[in-house]
C-alpha positions, 0 to 999 in steps of 0.5 A, a space after each residue: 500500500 503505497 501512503 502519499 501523506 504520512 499517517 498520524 495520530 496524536 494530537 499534539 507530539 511530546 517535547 521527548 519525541 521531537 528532541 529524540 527525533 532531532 538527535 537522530 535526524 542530525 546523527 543521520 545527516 552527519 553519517 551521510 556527510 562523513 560518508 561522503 568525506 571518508 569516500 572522497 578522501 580515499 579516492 582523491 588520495 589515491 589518484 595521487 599516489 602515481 604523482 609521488 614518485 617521478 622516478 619509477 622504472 618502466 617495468 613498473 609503470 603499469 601498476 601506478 594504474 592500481 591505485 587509482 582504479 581502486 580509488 574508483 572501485 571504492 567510489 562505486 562502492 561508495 555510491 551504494 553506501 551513501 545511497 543506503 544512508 540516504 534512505 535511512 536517513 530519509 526515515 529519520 526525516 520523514 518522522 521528524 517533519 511530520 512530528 514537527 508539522 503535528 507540533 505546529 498544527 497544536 501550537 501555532 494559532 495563525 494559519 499562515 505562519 502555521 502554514 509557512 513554517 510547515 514542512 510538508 515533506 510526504 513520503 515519496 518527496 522524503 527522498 528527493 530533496 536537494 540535499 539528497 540530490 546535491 550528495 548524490 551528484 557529488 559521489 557520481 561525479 566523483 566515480 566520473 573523475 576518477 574513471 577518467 583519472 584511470 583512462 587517463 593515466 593508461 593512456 598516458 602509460 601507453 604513449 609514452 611506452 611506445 616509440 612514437 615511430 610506431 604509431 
């Protein structure tokens, strides 16, 4: 069954619930970022480890792609963790904005401040706001550059391994 609006039914929330619901809504928004950060330090740090080391000999230059394309396996990785974040984090969302419209609709008397302060936020907008979207365009982009990264380093492997006579 497939509910558009949330379900509620108390009257007016405790102060006890909200507080709990605001705790783990920002516990949840800070694993998301810390994930984000954790993933994107990773991968940055390995796409410069072939830049270390200028003199590497040639015999070896071929494994300086390995860092990099871990950094981009752990980047696609990475995108799944973020996602399952976001959508736990989207629960702990959805519970604290409908508790905080019930406590609106309870304690603000003038309709248009109730309804200028009021979230709104439904079940299926829950997973869709810009902070979701911001997040996940970061991580693919992230898995796009350091894709490229990998492309890049290959090919720049490859010419300067072979004469150029040969092409």
């Amino acid at each position: 069954m497939d509910v558009e609006e949330p379900v509620t039914t108390a009257s007016k929330p405790d102060r006890q619930d909200l507080t709990y619901l605001w705790t783990e809504y920002k516990y949840r928004h800070e694993l998301c970022w810390t994930a984000v950060y954790k993933v994107s330090v990773a991968v940055i740090a390995l796409a410069a480890i072939p830049y270390a080391k200028a003199a590497v000999p040639n015999d070896f230059r071929g494994w300086l792609v390995a860092p990099p394309l871990i950094g981009t396996i752990l980047a696609a990785f990475g995108i799944l963790f973020v996602w399952s974040e976001l959508d736990l984090f989207a629960k702990v969302k959805l519970a604290h904005h409908t508790l905080q419209d019930q406590f609106f609709d309870a304690t603000l008397s003038d309709a248009d401040i109730r309804g200028a302060a009021k979230h709104g936020l439904t079940v299926r907008k829950a997973w869709r706001t810009p902070f979701d979207w911001y997040v996940m365009v970061f991580m693919v982009a992230l898995l796009l550059l350091s894709s490229g990264h990998v492309l890049f380093l290959r090919m720049s492997h490859i010419l300067k391994s072979t004469p150029i006579s040969s092409l």
